[in-house]
N, CA, C and O atoms as CSV, one atom per row, in Angstrom:
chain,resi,resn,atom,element,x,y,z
A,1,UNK,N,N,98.437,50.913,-14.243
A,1,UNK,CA,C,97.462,51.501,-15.126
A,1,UNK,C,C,96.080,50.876,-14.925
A,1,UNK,O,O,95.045,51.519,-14.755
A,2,UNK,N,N,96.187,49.585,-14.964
A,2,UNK,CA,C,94.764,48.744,-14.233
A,2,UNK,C,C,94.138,49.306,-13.298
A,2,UNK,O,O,92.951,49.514,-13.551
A,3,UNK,N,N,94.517,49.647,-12.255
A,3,UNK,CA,C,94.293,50.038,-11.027
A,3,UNK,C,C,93.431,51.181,-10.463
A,3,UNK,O,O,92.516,51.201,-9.639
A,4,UNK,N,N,93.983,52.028,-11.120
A,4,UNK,CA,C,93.306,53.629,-11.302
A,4,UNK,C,C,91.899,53.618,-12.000
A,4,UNK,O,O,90.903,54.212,-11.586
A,5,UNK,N,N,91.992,52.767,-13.235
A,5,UNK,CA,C,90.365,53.075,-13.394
A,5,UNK,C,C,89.623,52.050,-12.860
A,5,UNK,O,O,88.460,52.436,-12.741
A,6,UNK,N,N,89.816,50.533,-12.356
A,6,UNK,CA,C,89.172,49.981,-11.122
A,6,UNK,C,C,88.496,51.328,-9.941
A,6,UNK,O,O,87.337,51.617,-9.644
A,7,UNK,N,N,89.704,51.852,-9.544
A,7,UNK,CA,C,89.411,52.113,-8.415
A,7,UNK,C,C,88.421,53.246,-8.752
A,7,UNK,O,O,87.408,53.422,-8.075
A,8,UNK,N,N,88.754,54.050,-9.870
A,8,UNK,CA,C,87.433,55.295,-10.289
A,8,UNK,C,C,86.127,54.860,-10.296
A,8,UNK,O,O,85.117,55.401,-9.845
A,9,UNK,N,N,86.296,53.702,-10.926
A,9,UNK,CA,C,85.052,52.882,-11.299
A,9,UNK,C,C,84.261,52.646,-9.467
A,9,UNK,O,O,83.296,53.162,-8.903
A,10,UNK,N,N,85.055,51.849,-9.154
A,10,UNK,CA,C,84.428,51.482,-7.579
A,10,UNK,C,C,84.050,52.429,-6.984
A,10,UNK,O,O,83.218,52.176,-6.113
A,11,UNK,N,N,84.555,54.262,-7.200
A,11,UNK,CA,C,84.380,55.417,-6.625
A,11,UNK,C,C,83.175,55.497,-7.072
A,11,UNK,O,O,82.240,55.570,-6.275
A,12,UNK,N,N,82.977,55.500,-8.375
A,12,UNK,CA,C,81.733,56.207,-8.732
A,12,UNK,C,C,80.476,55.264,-8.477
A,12,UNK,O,O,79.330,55.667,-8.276
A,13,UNK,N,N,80.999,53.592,-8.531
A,13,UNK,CA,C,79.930,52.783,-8.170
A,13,UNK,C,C,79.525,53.177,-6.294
A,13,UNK,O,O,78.341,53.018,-5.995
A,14,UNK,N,N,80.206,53.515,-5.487
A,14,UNK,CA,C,79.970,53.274,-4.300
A,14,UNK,C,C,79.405,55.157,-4.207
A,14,UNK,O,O,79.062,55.490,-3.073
A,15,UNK,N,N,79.369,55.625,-4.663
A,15,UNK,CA,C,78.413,57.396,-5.074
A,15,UNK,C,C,77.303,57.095,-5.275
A,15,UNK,O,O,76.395,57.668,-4.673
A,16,UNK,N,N,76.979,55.776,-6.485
A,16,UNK,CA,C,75.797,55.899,-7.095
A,16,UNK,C,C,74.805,54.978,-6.123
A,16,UNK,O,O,73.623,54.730,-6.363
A,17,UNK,N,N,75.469,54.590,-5.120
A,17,UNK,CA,C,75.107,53.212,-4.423
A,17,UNK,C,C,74.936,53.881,-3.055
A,17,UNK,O,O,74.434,53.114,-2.233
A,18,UNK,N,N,75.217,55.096,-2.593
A,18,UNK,CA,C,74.818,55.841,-1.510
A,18,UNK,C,C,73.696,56.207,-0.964
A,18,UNK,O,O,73.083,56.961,-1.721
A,19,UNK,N,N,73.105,55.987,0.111
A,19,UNK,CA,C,72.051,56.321,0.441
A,19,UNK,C,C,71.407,58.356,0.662
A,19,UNK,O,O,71.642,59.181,1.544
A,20,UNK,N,N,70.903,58.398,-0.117
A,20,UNK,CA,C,70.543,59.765,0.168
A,20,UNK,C,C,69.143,59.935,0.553
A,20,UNK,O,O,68.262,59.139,0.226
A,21,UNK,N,N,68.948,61.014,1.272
A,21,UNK,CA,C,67.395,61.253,1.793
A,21,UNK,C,C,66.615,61.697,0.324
A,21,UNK,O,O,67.046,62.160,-0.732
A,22,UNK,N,N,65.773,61.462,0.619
A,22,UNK,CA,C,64.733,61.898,-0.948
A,22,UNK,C,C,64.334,63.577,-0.574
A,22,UNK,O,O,64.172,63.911,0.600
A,23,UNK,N,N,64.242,64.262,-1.360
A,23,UNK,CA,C,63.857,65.382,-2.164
A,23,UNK,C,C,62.456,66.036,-1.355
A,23,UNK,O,O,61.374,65.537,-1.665
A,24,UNK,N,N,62.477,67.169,-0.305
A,24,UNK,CA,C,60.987,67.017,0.211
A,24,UNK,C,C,60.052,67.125,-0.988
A,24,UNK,O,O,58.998,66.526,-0.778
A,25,UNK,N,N,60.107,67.579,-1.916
A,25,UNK,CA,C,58.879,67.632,-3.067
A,25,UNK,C,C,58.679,65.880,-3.690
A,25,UNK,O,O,57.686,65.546,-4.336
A,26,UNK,N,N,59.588,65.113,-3.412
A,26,UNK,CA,C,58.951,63.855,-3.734
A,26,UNK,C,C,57.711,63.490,-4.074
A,26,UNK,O,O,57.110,63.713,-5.125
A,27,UNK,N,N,57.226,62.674,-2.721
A,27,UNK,CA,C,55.971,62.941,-2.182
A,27,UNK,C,C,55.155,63.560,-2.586
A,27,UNK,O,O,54.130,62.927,-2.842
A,28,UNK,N,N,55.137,64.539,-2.767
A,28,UNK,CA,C,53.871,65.586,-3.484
A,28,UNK,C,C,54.090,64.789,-5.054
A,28,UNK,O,O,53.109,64.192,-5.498
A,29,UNK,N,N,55.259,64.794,-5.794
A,29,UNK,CA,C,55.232,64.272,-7.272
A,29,UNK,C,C,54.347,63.304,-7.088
A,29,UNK,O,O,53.149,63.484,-7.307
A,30,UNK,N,N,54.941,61.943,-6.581
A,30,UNK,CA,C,54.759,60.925,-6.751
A,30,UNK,C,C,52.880,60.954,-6.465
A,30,UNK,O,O,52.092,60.603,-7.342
A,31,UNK,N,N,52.542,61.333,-5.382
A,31,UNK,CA,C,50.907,61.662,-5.288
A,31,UNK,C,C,50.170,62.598,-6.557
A,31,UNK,O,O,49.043,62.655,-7.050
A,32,UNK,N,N,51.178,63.126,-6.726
A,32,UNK,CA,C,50.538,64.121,-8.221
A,32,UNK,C,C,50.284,63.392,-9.106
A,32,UNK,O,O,49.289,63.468,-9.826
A,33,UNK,N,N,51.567,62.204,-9.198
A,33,UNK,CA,C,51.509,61.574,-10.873
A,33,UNK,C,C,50.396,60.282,-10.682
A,33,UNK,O,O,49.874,59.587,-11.554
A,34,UNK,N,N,50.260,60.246,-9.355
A,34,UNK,CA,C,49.431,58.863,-9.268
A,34,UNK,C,C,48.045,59.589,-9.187
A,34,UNK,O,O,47.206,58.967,-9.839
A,35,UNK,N,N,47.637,60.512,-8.695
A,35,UNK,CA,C,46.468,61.109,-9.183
A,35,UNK,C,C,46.170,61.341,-10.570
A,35,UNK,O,O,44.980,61.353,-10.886
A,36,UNK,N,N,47.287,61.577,-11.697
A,36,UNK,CA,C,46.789,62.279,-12.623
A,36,UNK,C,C,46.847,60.991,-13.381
A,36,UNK,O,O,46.404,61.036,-14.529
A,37,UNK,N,N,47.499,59.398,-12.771
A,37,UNK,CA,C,47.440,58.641,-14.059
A,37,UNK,C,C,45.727,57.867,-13.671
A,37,UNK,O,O,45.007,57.161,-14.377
A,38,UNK,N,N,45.558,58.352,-12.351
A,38,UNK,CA,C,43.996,57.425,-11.824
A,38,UNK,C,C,42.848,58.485,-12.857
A,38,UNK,O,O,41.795,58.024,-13.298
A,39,UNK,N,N,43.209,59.643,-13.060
A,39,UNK,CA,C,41.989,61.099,-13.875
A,39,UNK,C,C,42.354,60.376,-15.127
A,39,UNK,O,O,41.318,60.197,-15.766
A,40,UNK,N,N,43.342,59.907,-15.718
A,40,UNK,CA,C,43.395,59.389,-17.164
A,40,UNK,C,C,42.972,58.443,-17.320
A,40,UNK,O,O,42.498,58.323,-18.450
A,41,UNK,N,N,42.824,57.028,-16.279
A,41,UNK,CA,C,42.830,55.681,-16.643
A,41,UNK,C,C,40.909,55.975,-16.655
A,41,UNK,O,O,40.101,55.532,-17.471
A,42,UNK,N,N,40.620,56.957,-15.318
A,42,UNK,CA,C,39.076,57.142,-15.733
A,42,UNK,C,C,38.893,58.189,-16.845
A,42,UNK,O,O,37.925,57.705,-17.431
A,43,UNK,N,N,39.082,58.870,-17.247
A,43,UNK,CA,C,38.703,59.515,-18.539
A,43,UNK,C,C,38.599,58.294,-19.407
A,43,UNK,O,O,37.483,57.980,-19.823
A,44,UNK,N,N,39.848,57.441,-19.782
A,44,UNK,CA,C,39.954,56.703,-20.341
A,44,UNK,C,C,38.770,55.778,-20.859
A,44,UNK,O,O,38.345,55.560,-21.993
A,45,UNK,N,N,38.263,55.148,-19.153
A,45,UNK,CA,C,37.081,54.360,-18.980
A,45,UNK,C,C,35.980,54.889,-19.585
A,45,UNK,O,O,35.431,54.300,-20.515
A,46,UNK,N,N,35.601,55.923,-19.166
A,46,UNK,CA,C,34.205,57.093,-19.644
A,46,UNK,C,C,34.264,57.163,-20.919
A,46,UNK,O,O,33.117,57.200,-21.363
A,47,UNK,N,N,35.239,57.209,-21.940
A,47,UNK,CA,C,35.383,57.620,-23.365
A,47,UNK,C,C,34.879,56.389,-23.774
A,47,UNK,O,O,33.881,56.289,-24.487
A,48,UNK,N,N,35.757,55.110,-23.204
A,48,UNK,CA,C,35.329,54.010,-24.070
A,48,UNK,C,C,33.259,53.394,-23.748
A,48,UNK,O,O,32.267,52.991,-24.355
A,49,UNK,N,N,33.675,53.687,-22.611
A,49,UNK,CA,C,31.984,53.570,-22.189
A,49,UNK,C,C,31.028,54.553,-23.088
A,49,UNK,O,O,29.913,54.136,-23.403
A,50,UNK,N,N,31.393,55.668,-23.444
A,50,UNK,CA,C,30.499,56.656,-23.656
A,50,UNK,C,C,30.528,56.317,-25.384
A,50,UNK,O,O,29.501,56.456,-26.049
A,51,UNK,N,N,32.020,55.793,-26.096
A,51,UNK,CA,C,31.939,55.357,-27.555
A,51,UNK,C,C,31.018,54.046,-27.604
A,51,UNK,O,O,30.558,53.702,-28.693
A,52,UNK,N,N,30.791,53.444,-26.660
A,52,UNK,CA,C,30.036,52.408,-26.648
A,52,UNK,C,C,28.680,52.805,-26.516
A,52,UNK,O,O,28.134,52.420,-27.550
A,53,UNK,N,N,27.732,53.450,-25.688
A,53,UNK,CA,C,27.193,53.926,-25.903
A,53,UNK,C,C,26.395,54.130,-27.249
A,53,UNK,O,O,25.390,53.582,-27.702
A,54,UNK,N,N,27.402,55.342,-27.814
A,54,UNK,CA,C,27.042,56.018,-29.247
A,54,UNK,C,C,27.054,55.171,-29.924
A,54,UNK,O,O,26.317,55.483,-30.859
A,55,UNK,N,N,27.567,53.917,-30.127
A,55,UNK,CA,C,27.364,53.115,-31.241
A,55,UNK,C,C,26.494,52.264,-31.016
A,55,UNK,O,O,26.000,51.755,-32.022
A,56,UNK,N,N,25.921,51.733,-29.495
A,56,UNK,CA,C,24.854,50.747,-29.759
A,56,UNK,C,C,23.109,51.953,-29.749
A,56,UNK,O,O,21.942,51.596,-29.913
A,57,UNK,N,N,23.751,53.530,-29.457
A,57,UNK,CA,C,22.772,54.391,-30.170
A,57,UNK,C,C,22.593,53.623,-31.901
A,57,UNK,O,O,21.864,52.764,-32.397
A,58,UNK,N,N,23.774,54.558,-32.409
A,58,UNK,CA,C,23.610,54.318,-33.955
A,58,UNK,C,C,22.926,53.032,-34.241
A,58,UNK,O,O,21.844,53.047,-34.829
A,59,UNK,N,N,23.441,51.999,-33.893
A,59,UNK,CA,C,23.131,50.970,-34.357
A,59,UNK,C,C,21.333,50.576,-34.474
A,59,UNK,O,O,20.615,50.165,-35.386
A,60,UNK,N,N,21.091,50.982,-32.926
A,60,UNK,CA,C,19.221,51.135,-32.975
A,60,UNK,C,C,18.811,51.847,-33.661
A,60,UNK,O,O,17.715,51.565,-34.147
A,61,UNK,N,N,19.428,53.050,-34.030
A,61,UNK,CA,C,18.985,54.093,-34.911
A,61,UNK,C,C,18.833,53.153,-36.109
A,61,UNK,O,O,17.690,52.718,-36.248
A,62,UNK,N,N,19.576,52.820,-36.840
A,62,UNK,CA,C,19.828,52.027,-38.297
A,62,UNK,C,C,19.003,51.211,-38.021
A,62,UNK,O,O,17.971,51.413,-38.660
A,63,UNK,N,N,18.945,50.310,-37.322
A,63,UNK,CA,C,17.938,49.239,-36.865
A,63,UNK,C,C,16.504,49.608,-36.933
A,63,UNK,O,O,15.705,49.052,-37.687
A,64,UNK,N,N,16.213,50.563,-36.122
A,64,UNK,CA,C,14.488,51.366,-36.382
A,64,UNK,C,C,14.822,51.902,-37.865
A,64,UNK,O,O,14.873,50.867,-38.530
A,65,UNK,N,N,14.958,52.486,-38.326
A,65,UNK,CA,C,15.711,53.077,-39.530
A,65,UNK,C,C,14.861,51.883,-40.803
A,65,UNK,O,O,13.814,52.183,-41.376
A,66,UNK,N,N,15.538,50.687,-40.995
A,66,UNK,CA,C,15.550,49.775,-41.548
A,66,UNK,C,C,14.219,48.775,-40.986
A,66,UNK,O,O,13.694,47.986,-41.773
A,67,UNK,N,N,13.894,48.858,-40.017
A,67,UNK,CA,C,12.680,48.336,-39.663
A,67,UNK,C,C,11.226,48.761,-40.231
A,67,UNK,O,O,10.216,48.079,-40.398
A,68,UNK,N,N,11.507,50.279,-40.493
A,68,UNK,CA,C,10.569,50.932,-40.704
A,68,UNK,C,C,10.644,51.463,-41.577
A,68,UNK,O,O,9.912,52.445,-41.691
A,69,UNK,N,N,11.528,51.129,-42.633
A,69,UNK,CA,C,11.801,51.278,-44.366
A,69,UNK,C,C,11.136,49.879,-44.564
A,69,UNK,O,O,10.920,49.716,-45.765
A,70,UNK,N,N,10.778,48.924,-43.895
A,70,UNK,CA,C,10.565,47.263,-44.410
A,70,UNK,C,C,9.093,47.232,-44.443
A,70,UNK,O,O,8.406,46.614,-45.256
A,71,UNK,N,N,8.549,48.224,-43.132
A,71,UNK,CA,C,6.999,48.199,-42.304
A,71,UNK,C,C,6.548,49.011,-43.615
A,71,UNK,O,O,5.530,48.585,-44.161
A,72,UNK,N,N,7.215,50.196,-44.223
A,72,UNK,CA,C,6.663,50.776,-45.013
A,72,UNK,C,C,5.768,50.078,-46.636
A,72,UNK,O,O,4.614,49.961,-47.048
A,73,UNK,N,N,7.633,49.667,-47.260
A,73,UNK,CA,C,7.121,49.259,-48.319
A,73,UNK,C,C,6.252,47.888,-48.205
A,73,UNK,O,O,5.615,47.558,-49.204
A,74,UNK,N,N,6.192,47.081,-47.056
A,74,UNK,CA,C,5.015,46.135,-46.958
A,74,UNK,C,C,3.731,46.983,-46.949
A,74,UNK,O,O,3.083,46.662,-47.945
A,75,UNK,N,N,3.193,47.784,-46.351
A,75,UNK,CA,C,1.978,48.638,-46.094
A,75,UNK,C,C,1.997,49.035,-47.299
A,75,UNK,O,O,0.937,48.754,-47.857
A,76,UNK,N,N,2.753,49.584,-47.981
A,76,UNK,CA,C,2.875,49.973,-49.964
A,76,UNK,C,C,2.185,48.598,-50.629
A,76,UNK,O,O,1.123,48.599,-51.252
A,77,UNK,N,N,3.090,47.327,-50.337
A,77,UNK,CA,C,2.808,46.396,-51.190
A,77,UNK,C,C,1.203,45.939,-50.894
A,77,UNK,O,O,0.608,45.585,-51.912
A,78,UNK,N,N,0.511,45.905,-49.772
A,78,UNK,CA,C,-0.242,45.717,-49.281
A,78,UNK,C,C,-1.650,46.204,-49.976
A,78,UNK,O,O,-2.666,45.719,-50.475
A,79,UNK,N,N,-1.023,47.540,-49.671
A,79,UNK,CA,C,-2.230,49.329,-51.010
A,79,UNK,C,C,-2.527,48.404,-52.070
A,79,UNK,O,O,-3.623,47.904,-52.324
A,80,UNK,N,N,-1.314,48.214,-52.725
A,80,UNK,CA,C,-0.685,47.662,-53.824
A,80,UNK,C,C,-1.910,46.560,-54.597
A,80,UNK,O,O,-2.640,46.649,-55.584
A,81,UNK,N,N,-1.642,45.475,-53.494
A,81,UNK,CA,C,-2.228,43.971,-53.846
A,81,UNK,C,C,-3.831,44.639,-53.569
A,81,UNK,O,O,-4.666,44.214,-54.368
A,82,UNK,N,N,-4.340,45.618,-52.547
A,82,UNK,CA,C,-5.964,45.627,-52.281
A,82,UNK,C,C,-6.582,46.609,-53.662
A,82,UNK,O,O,-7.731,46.407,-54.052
A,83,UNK,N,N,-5.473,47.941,-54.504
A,83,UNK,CA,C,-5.690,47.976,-55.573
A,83,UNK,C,C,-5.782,47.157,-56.770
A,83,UNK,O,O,-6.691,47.253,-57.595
A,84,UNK,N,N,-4.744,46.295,-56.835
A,84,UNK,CA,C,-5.268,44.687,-57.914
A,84,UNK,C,C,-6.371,44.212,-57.773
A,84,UNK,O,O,-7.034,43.981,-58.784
A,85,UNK,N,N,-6.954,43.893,-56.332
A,85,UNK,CA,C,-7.717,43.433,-55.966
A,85,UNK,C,C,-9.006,43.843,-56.707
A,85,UNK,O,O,-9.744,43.281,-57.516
A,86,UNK,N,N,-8.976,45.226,-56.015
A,86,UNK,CA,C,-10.196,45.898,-56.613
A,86,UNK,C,C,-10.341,46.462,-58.308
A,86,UNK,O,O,-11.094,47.140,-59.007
A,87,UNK,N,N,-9.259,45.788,-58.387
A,87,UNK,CA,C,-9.854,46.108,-60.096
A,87,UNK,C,C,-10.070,44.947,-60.952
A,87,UNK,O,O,-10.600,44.938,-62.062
A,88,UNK,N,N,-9.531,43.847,-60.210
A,88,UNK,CA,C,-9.759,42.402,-60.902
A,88,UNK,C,C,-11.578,42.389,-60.261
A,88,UNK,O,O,-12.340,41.837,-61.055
A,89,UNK,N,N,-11.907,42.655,-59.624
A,89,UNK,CA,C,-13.284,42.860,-58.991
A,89,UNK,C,C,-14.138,43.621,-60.352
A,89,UNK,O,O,-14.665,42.926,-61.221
A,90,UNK,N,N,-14.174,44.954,-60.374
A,90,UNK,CA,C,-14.318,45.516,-60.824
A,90,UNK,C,C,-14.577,45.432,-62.590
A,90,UNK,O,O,-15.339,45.944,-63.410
A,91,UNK,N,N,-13.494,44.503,-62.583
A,91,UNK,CA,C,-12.856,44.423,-64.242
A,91,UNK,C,C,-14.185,42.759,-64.537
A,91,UNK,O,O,-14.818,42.616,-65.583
A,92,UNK,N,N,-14.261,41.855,-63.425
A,92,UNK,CA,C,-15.035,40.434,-63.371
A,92,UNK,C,C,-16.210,41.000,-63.526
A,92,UNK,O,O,-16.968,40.631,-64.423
A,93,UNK,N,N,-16.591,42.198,-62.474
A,93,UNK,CA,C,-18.396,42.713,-62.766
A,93,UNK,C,C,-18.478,43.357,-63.710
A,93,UNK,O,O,-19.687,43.457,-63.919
A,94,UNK,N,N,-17.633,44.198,-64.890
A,94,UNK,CA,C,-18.071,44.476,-65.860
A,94,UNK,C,C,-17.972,43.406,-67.088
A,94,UNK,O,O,-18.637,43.547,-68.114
A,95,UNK,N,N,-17.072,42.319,-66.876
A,95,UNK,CA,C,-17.247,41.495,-68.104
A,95,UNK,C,C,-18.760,40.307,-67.602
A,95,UNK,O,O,-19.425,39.598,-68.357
A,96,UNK,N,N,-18.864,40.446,-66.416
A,96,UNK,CA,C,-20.268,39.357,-66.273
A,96,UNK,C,C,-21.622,40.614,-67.000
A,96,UNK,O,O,-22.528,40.385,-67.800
A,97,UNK,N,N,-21.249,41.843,-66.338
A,97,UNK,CA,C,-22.537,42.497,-67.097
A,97,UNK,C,C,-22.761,42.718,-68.608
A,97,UNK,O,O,-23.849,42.888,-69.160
A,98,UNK,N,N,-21.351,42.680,-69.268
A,98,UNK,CA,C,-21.078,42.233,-70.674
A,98,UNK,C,C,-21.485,41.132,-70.929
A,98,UNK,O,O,-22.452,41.178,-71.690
A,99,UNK,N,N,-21.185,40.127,-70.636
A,99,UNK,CA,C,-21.810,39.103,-71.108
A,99,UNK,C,C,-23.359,38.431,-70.999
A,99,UNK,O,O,-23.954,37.647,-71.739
A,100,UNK,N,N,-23.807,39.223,-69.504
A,100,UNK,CA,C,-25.125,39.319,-69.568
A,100,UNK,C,C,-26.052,40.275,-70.825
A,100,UNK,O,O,-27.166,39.976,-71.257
A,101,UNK,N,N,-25.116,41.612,-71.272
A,101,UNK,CA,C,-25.960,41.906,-72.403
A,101,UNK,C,C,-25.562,40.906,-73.895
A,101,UNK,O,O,-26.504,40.661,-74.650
A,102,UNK,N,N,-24.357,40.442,-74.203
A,102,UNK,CA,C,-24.611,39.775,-74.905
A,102,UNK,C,C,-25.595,38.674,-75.167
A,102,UNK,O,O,-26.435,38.516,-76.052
A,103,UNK,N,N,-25.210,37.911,-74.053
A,103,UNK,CA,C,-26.566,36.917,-73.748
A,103,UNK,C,C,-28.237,37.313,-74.114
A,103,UNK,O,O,-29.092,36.628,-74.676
A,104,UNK,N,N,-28.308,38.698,-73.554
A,104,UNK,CA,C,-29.553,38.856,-73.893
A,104,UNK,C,C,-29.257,39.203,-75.374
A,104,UNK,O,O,-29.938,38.287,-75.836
A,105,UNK,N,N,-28.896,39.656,-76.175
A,105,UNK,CA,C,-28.726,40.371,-77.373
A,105,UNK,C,C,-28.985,38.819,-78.383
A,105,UNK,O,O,-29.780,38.587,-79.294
A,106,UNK,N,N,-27.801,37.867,-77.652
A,106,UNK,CA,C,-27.914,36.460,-78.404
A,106,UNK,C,C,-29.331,35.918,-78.561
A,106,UNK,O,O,-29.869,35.671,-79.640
A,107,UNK,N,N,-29.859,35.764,-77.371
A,107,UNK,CA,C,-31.022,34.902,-76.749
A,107,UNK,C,C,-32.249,36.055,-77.451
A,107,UNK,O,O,-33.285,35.458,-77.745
A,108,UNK,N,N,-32.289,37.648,-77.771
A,108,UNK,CA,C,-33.069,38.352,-79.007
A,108,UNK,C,C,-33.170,38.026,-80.371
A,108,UNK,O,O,-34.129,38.223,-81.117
A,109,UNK,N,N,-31.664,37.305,-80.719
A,109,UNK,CA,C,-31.555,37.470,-82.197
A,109,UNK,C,C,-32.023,35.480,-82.349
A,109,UNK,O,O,-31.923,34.895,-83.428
A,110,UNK,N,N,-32.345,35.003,-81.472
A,110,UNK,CA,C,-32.543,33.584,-81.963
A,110,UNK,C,C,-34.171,33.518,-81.519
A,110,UNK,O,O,-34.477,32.349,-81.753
A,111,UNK,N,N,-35.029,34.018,-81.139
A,111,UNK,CA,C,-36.304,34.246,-81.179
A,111,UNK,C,C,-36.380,34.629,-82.437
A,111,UNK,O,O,-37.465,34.955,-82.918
């Protein structure tokens, strides 16, 4: 009883262990699949290159973006401080000309 499936076994091992000629379409596969995994590994490349790309786009984008939200409200604050400016100006020459008419008004009523 041992014997018989040894020997099936060794049958089918010495089948699977046979030399056979390969398949003429082989060749063509094997060049097919190695072409189509070299079109993927570069697609591959290009996508990640090209996502790279787009994001150090975005990123300058946001960058000018934010540069020039900063340039702004300084040039605002700027308006800003030369309007204070000019009214603390403004506001000093009318209290000196005030007080120049008081002065004279004072310097009338003590004659």
């Amino acid at each position: 009883m041992d014997i018989e499936p040894m020997d099936n076994f060794e049958s089918k091992l010495r089948q699977a262990l046979e030399r056979r000629t390969a398949p003429p379409s082989l060749k063509r596969k094997v060049l097919e699949q190695r072409s189509r995994l070299r079109t993927q590994r570069l697609r591959a490349r290009t996508e990640m290159w090209q996502r790279l790309a787009a994001s150090m786009a975005l990123a300058a984008a946001l960058g000018g973006g934010f540069a020039w939200r900063n340039r702004e409200e300084r040039l605002k604050g700027e308006a800003a401080r030369a309007q204070v400016l000019t009214a603390l100006r403004i506001t000093a020459r009318a209290l000196n000309q005030m007080n120049e008419v008081l002065a004279s008004h004072d310097g009338a009523g003590q004659e």
